[in-house]
PDB file of the backbone (N, CA, C, O) and the ligand in Angstrom, with CONECT records:
HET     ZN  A 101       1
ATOM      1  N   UNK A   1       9.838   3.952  -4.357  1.00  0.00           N
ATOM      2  CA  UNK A   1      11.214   4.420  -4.468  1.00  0.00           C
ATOM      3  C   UNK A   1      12.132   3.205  -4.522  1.00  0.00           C
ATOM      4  O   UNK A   1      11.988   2.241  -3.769  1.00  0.00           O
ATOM      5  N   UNK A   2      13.050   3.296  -5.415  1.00  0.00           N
ATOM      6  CA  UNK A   2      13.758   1.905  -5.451  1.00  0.00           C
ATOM      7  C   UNK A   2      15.187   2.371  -5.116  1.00  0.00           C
ATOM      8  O   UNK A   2      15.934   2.636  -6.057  1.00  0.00           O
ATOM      9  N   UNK A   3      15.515   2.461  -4.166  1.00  0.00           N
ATOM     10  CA  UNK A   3      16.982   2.563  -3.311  1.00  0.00           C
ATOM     11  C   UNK A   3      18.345   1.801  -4.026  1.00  0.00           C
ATOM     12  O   UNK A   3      18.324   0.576  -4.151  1.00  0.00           O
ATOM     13  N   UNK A   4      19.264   2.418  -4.385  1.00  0.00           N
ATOM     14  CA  UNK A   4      20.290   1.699  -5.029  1.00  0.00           C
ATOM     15  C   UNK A   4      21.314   1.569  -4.111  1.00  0.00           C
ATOM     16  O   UNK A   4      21.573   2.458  -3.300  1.00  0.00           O
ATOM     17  N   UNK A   5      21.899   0.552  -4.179  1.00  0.00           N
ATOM     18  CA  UNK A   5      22.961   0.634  -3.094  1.00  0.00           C
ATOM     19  C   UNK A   5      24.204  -0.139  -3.963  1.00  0.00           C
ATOM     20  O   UNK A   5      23.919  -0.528  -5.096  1.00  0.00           O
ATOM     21  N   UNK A   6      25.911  -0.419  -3.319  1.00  0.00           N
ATOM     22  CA  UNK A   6      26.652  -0.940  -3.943  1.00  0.00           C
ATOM     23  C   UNK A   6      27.382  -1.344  -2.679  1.00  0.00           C
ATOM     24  O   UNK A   6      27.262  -0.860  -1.553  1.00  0.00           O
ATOM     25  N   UNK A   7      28.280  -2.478  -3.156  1.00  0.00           N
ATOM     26  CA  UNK A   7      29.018  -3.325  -2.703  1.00  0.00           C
ATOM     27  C   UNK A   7      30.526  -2.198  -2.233  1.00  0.00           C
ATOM     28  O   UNK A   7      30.900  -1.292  -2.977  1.00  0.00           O
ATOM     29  N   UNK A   8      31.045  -2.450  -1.193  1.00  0.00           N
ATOM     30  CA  UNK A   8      32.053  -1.694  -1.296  1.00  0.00           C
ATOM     31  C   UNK A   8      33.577  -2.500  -1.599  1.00  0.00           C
ATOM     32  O   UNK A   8      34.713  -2.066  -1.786  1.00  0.00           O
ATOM     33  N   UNK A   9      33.022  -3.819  -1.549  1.00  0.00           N
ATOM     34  CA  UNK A   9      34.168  -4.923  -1.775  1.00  0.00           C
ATOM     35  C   UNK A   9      34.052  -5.601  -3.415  1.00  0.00           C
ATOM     36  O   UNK A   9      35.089  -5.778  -4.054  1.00  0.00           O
ATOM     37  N   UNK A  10      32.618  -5.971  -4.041  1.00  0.00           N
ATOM     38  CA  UNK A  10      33.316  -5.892  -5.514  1.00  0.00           C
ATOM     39  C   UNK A  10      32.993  -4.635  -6.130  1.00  0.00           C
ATOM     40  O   UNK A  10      33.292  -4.494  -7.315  1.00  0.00           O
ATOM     41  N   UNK A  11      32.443  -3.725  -5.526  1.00  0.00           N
ATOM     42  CA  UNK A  11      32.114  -2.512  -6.302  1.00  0.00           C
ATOM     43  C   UNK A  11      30.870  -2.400  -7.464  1.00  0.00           C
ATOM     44  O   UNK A  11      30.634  -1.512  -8.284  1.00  0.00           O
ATOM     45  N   UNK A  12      30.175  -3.698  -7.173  1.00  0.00           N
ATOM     46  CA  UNK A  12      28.665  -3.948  -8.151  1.00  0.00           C
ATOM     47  C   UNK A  12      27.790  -3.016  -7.410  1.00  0.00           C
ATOM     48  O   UNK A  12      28.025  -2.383  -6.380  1.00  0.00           O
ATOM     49  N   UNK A  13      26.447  -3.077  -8.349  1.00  0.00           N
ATOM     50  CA  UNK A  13      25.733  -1.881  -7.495  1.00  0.00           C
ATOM     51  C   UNK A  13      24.368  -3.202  -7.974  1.00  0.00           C
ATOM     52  O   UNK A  13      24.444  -4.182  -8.715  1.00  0.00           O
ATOM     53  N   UNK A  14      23.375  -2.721  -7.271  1.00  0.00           N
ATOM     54  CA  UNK A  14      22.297  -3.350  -6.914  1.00  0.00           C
ATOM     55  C   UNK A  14      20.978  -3.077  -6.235  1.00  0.00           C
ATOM     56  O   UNK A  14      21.301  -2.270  -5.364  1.00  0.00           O
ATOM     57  N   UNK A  15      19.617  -3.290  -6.120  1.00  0.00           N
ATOM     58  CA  UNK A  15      18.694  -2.774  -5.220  1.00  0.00           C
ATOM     59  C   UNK A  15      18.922  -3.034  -4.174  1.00  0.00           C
ATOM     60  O   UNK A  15      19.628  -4.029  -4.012  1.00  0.00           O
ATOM     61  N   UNK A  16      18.497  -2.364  -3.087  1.00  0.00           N
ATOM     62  CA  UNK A  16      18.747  -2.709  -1.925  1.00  0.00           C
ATOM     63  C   UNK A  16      17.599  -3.541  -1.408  1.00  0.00           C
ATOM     64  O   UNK A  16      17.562  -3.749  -0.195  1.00  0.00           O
ATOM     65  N   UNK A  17      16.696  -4.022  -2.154  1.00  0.00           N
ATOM     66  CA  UNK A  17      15.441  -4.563  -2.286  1.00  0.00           C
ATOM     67  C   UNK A  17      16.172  -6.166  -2.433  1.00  0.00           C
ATOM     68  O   UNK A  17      16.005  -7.175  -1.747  1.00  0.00           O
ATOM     69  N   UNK A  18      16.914  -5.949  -3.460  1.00  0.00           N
ATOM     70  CA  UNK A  18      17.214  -7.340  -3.604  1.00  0.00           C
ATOM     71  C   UNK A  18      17.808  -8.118  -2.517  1.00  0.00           C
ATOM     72  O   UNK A  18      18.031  -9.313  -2.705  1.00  0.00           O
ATOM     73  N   UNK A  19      18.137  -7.460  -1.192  1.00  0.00           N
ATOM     74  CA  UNK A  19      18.676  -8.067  -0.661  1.00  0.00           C
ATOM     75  C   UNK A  19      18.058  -8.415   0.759  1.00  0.00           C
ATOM     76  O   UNK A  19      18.646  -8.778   1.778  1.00  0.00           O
ATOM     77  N   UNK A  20      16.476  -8.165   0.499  1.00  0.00           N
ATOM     78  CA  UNK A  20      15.619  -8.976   1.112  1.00  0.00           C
ATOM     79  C   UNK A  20      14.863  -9.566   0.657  1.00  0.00           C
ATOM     80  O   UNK A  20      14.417 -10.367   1.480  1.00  0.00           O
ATOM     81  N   UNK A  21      14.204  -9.681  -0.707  1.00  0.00           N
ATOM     82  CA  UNK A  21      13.735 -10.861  -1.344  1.00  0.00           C
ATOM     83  C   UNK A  21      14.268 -11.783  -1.428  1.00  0.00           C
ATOM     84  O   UNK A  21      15.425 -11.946  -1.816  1.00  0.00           O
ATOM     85  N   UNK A  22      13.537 -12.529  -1.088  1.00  0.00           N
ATOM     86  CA  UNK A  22      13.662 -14.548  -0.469  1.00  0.00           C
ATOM     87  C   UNK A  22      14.141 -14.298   1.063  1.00  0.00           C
ATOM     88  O   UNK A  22      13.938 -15.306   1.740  1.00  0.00           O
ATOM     89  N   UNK A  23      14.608 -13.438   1.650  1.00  0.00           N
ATOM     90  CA  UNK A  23      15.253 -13.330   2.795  1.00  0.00           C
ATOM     91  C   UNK A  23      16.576 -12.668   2.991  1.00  0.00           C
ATOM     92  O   UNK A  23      17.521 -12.957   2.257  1.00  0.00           O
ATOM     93  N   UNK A  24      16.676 -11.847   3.891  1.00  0.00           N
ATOM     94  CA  UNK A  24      17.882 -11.262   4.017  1.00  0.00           C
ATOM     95  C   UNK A  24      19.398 -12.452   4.606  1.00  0.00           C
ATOM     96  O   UNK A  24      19.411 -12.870   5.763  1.00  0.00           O
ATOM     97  N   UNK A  25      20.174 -12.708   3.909  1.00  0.00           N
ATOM     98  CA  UNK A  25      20.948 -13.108   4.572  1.00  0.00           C
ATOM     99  C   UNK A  25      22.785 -12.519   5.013  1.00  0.00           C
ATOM    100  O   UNK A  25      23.855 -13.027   5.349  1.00  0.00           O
ATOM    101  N   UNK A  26      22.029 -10.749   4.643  1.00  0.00           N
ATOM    102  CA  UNK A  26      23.390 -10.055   4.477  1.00  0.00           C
ATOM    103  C   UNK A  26      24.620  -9.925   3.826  1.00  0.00           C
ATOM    104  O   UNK A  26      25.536  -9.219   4.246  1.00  0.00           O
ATOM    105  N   UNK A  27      24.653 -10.601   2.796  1.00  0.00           N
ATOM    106  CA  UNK A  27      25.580 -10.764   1.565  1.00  0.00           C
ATOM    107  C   UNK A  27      25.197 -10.236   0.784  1.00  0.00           C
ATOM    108  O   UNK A  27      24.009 -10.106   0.488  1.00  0.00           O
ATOM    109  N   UNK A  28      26.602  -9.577  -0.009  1.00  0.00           N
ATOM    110  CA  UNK A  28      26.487  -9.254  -1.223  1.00  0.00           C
ATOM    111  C   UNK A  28      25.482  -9.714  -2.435  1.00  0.00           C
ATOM    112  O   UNK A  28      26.084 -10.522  -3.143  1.00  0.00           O
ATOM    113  N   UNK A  29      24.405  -9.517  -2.819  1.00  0.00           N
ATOM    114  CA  UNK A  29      24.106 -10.148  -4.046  1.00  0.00           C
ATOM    115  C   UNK A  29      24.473 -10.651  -5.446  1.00  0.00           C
ATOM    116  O   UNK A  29      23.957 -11.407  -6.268  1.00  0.00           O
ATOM    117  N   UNK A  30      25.879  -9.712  -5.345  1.00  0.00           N
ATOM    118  CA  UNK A  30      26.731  -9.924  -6.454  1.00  0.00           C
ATOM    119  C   UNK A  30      27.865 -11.383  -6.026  1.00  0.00           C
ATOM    120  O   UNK A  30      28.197 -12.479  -6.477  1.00  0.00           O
ATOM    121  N   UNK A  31      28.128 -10.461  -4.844  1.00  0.00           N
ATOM    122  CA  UNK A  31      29.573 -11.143  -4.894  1.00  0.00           C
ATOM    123  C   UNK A  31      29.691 -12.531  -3.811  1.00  0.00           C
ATOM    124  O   UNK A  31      30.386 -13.540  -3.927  1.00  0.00           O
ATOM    125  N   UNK A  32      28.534 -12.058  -2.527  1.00  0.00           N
ATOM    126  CA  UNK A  32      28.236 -12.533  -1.891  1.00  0.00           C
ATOM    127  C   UNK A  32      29.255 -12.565  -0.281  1.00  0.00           C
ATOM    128  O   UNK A  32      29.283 -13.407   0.617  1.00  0.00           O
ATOM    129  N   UNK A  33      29.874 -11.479  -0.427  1.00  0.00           N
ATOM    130  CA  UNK A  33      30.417 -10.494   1.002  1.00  0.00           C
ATOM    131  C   UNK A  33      29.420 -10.673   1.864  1.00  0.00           C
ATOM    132  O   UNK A  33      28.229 -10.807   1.586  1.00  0.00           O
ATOM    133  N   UNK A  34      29.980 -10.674   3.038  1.00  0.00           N
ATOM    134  CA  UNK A  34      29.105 -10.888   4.482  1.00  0.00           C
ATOM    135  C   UNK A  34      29.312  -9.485   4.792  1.00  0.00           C
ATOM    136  O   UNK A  34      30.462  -9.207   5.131  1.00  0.00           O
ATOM    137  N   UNK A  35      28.130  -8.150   4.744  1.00  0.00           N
ATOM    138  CA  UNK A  35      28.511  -7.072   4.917  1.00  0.00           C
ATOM    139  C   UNK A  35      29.026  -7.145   6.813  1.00  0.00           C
ATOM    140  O   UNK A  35      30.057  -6.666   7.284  1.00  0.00           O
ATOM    141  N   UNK A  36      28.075  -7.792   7.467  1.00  0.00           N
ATOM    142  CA  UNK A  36      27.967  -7.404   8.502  1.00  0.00           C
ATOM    143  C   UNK A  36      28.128  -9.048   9.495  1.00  0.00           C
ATOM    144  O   UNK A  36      27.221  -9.866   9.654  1.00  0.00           O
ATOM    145  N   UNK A  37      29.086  -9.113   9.857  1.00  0.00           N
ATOM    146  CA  UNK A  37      29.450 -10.536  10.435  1.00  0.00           C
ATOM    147  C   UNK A  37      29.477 -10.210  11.754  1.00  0.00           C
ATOM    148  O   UNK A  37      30.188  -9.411  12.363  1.00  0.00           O
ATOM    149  N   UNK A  38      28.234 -11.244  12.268  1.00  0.00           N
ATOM    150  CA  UNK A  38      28.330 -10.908  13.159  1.00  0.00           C
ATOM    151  C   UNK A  38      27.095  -9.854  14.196  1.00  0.00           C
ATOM    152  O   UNK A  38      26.905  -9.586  15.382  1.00  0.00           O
ATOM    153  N   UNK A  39      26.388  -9.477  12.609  1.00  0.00           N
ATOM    154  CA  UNK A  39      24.916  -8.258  13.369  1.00  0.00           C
ATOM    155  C   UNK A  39      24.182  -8.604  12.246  1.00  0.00           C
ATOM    156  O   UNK A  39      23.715  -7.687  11.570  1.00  0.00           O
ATOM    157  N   UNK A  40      23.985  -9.795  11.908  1.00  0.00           N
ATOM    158  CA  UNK A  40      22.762 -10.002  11.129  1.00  0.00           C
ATOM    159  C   UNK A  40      21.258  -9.658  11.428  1.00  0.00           C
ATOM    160  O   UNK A  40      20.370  -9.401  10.615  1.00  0.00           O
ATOM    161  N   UNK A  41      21.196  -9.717  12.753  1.00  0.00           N
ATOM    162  CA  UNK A  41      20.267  -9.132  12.863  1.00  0.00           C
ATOM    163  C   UNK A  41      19.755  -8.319  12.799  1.00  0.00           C
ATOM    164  O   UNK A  41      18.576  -8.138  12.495  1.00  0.00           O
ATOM    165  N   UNK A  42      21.017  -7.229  13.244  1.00  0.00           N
ATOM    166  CA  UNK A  42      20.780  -5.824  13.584  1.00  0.00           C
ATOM    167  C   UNK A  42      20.993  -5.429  11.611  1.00  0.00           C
ATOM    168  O   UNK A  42      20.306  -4.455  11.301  1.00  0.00           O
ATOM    169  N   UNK A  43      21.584  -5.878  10.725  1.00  0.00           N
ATOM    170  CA  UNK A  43      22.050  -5.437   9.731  1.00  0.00           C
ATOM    171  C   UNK A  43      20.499  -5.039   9.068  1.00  0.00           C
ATOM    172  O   UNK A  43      20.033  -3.969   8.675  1.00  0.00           O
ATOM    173  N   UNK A  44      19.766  -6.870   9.167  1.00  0.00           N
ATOM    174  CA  UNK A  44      18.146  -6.991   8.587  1.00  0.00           C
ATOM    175  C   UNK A  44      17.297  -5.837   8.975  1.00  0.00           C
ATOM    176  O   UNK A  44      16.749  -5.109   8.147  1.00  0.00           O
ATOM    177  N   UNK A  45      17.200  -5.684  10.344  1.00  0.00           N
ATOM    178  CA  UNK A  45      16.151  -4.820  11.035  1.00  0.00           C
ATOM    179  C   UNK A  45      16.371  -3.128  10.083  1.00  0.00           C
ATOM    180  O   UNK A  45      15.536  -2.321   9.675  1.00  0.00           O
ATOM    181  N   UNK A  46      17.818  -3.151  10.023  1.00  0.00           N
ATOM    182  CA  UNK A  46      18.372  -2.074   9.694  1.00  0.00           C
ATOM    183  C   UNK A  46      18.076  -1.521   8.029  1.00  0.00           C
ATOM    184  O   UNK A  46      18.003  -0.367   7.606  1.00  0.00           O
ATOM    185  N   UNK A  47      17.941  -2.859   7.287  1.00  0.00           N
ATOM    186  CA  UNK A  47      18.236  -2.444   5.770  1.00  0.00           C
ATOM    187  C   UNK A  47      16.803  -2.311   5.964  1.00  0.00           C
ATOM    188  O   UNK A  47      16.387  -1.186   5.688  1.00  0.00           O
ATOM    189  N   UNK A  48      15.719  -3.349   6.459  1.00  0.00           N
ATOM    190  CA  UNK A  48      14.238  -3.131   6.479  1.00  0.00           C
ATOM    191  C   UNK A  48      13.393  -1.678   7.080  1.00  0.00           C
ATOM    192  O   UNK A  48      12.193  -1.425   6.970  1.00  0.00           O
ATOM    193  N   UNK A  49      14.267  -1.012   7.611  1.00  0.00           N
ATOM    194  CA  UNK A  49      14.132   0.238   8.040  1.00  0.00           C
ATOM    195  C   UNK A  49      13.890   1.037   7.200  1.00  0.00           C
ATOM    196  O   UNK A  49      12.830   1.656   7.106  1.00  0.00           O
ATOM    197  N   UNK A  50      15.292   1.174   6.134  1.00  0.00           N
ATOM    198  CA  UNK A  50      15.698   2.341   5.651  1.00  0.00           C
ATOM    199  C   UNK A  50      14.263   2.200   3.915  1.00  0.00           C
ATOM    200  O   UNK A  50      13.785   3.039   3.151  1.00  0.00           O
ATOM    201  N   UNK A  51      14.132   0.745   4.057  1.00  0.00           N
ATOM    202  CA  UNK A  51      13.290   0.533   2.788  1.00  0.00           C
ATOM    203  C   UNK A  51      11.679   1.047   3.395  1.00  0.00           C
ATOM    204  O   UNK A  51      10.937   1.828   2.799  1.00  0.00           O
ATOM    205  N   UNK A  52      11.441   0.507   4.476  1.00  0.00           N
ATOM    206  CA  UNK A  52       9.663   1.241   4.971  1.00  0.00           C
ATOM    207  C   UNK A  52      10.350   2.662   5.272  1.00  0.00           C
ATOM    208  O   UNK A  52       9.438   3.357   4.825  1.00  0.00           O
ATOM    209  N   UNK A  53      11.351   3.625   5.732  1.00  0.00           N
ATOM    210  CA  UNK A  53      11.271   4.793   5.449  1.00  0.00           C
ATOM    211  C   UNK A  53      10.849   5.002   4.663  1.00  0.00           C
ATOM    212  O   UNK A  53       9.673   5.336   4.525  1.00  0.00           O
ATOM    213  N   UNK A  54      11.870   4.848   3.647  1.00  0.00           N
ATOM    214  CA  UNK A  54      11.813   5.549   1.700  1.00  0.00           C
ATOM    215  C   UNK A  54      10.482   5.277   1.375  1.00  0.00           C
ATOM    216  O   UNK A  54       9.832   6.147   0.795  1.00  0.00           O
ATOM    217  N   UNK A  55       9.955   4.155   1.673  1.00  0.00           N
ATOM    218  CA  UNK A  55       8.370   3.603   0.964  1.00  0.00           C
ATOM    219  C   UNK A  55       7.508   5.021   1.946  1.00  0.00           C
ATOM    220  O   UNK A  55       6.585   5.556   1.333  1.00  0.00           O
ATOM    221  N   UNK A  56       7.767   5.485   3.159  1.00  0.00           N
ATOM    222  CA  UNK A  56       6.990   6.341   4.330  1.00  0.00           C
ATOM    223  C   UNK A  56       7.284   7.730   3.437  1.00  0.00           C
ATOM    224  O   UNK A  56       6.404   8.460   2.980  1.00  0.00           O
ATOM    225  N   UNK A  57       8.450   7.883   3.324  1.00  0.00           N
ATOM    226  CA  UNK A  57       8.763   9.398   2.760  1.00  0.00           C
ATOM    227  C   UNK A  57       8.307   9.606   1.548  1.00  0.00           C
ATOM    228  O   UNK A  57       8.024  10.782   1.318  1.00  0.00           O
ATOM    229  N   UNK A  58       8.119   8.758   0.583  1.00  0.00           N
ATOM    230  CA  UNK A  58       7.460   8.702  -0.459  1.00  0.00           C
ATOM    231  C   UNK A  58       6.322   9.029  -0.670  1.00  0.00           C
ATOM    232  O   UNK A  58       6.070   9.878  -1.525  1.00  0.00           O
ATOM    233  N   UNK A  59       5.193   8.325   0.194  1.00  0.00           N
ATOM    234  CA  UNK A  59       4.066   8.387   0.423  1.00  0.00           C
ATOM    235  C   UNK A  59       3.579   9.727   1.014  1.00  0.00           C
ATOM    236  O   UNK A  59       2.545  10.291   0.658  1.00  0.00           O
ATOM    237  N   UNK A  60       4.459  10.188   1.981  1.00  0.00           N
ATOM    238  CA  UNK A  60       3.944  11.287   2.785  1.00  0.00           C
ATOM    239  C   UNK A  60       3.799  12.380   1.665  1.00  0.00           C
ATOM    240  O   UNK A  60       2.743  12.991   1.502  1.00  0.00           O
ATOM    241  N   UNK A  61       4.939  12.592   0.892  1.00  0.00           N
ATOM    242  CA  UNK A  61       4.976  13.309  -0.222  1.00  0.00           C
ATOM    243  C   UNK A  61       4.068  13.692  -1.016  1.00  0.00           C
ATOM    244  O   UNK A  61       3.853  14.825  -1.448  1.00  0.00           O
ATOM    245  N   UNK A  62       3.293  12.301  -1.293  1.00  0.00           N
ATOM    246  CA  UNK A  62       3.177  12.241  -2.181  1.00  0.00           C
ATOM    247  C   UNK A  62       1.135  13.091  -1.618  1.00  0.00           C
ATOM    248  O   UNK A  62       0.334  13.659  -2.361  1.00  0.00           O
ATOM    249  N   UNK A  63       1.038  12.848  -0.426  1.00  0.00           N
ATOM    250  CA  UNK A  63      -0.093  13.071   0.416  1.00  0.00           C
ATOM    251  C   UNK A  63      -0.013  14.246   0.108  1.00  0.00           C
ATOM    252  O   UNK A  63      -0.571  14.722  -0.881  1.00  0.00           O
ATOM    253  N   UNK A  64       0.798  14.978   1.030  1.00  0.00           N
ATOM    254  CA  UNK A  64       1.013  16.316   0.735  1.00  0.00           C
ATOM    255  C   UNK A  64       0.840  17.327   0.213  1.00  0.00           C
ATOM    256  O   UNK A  64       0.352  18.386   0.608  1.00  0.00           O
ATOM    257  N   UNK A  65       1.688  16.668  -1.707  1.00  0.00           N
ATOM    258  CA  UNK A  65       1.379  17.501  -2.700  1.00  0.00           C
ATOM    259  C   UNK A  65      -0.267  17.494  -3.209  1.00  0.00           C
ATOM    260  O   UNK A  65      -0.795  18.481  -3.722  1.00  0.00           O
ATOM    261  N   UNK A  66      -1.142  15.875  -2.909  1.00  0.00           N
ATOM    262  CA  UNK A  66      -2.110  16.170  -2.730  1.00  0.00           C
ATOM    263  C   UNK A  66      -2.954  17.106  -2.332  1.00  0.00           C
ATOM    264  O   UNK A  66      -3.878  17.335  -3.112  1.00  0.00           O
ATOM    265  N   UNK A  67      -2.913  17.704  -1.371  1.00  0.00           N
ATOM    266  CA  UNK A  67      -3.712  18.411  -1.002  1.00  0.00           C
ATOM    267  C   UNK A  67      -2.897  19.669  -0.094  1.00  0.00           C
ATOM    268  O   UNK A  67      -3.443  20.196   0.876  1.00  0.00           O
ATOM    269  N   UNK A  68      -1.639  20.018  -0.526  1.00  0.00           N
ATOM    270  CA  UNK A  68      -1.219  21.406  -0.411  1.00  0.00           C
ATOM    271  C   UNK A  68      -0.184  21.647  -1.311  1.00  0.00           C
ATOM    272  O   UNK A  68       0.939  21.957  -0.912  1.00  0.00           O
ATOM    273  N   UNK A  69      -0.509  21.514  -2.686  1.00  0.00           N
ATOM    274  CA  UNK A  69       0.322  21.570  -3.564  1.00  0.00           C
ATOM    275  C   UNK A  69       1.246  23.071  -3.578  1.00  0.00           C
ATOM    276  O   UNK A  69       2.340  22.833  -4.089  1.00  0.00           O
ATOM    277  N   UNK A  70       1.164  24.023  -3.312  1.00  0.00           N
ATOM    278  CA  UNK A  70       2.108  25.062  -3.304  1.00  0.00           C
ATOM    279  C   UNK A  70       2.916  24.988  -2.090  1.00  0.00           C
ATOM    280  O   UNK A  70       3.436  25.994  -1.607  1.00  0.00           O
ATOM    281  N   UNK A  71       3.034  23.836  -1.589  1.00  0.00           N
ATOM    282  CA  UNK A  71       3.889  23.660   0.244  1.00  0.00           C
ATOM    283  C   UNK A  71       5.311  22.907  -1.141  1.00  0.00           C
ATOM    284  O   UNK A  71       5.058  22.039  -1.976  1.00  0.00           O
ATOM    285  N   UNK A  72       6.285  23.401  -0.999  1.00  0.00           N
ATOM    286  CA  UNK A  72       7.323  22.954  -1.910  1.00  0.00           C
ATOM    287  C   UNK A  72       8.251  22.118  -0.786  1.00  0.00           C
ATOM    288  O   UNK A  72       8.515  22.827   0.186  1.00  0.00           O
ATOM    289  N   UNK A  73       8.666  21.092  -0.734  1.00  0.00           N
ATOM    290  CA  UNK A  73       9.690  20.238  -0.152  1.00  0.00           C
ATOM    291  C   UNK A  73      11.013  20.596  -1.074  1.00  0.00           C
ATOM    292  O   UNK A  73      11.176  20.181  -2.221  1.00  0.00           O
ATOM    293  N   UNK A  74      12.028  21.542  -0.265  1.00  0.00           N
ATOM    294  CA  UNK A  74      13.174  21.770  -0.807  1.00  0.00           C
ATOM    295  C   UNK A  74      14.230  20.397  -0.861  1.00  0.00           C
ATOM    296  O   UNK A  74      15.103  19.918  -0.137  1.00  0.00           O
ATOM    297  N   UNK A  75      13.499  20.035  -2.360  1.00  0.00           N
ATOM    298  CA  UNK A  75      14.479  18.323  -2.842  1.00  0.00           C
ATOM    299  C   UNK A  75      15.672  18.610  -2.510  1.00  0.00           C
ATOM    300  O   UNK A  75      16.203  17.784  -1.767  1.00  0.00           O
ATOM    301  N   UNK A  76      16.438  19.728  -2.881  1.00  0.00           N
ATOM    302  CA  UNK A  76      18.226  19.965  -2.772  1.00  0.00           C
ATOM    303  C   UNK A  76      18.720  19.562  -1.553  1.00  0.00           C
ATOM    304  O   UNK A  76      19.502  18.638  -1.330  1.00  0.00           O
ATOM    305  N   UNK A  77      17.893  20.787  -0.312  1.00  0.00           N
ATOM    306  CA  UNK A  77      18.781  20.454   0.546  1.00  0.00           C
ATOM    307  C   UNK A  77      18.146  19.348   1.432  1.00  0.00           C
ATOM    308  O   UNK A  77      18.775  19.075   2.454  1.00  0.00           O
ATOM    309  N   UNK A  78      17.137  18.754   1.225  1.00  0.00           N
ATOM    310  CA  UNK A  78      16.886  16.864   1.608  1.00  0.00           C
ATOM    311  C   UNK A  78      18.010  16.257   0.349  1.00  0.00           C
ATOM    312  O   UNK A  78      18.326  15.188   0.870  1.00  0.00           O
ATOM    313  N   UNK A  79      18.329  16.282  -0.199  1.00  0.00           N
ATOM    314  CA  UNK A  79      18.926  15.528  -0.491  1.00  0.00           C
ATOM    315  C   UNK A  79      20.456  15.560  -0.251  1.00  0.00           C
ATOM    316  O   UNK A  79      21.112  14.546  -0.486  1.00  0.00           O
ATOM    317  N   UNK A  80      21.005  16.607   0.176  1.00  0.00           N
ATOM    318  CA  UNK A  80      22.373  17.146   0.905  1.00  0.00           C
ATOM    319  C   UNK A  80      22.162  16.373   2.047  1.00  0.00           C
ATOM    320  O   UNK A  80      23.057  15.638   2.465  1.00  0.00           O
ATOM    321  N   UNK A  81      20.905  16.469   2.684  1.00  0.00           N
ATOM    322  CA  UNK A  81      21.060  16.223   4.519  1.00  0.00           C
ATOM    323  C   UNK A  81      20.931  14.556   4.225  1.00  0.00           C
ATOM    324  O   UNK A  81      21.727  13.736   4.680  1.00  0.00           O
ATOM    325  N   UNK A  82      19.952  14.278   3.506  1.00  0.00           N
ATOM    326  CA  UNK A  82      20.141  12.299   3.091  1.00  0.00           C
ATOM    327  C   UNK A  82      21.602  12.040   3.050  1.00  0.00           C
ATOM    328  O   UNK A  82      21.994  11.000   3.578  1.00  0.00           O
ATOM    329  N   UNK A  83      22.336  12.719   2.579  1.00  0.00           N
ATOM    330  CA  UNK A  83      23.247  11.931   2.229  1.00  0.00           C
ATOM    331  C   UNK A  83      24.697  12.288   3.362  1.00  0.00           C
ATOM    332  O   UNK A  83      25.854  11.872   3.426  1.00  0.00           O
ATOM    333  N   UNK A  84      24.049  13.058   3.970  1.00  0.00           N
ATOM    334  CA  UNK A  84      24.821  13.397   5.159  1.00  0.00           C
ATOM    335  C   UNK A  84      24.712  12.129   6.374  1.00  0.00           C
ATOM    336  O   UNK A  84      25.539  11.604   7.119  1.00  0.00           O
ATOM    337  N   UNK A  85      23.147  11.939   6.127  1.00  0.00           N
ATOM    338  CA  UNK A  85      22.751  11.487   7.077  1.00  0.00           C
ATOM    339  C   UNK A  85      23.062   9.746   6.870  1.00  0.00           C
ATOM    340  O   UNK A  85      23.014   9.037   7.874  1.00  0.00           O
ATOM    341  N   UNK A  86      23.373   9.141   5.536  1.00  0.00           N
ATOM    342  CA  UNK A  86      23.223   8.023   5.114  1.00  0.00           C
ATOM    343  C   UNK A  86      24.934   7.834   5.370  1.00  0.00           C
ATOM    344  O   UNK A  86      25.513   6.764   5.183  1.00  0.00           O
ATOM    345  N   UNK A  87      25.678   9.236   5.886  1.00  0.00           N
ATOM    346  CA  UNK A  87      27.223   9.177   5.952  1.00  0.00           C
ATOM    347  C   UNK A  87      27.979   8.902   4.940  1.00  0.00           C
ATOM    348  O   UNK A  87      29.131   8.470   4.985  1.00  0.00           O
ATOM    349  N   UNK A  88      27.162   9.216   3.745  1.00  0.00           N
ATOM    350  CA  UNK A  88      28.097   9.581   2.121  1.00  0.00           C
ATOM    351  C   UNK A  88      28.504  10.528   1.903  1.00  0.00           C
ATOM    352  O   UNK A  88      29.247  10.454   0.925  1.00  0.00           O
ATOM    353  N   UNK A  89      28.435  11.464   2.293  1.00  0.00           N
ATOM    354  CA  UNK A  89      28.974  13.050   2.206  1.00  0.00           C
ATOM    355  C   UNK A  89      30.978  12.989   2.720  1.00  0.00           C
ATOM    356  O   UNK A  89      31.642  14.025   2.742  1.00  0.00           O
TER     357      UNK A  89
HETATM  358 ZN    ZN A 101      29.826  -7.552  -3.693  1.00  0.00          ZN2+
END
């Protein structure tokens, strides 16, 4: 799953991948904004989270349909509650 994310200060959009290859150093990739001044740490732990989720939720899925293919994961409303939950709503 490749997670898109965007800048809210230049308004570029970008992987959210990209912004731990070579190392996270919490800046913008575009613009190079310090999202989080101040919780770099907590920012890293945080973006590295949400990427082994998505890579976890993916997978589980993908198990799943393996071997109970008529079990349907209602995409709509996961994707209402994601985005509730990601506080984009
Ligand atoms: Zn930016």
């Amino acid at each position: 799953m490749d997670i898109g994310a965007w800048c809210g200060h230049c308004g570029e959009s970008f992987r959210l991948a990209e912004m731990v290859d070579g190392g996270f150093d919490g800046r913008c990739p575009r613009c190079g904004f310090e999202f989080a001044f101040g919780y770099l740490p907590v920012a890293s732990a945080a973006v590295h989270d949400v990427l082994t989720a998505a890579a976890a939720l993916e997978s589980a899925a993908q198990r799943l349909h393996d071997v109970a293919p008529r079990l349907h994961i209602d995409a709509r409303k996961l994707n209402t509650d994601l985005t509730a939950a990601l506080g984009e709503s």
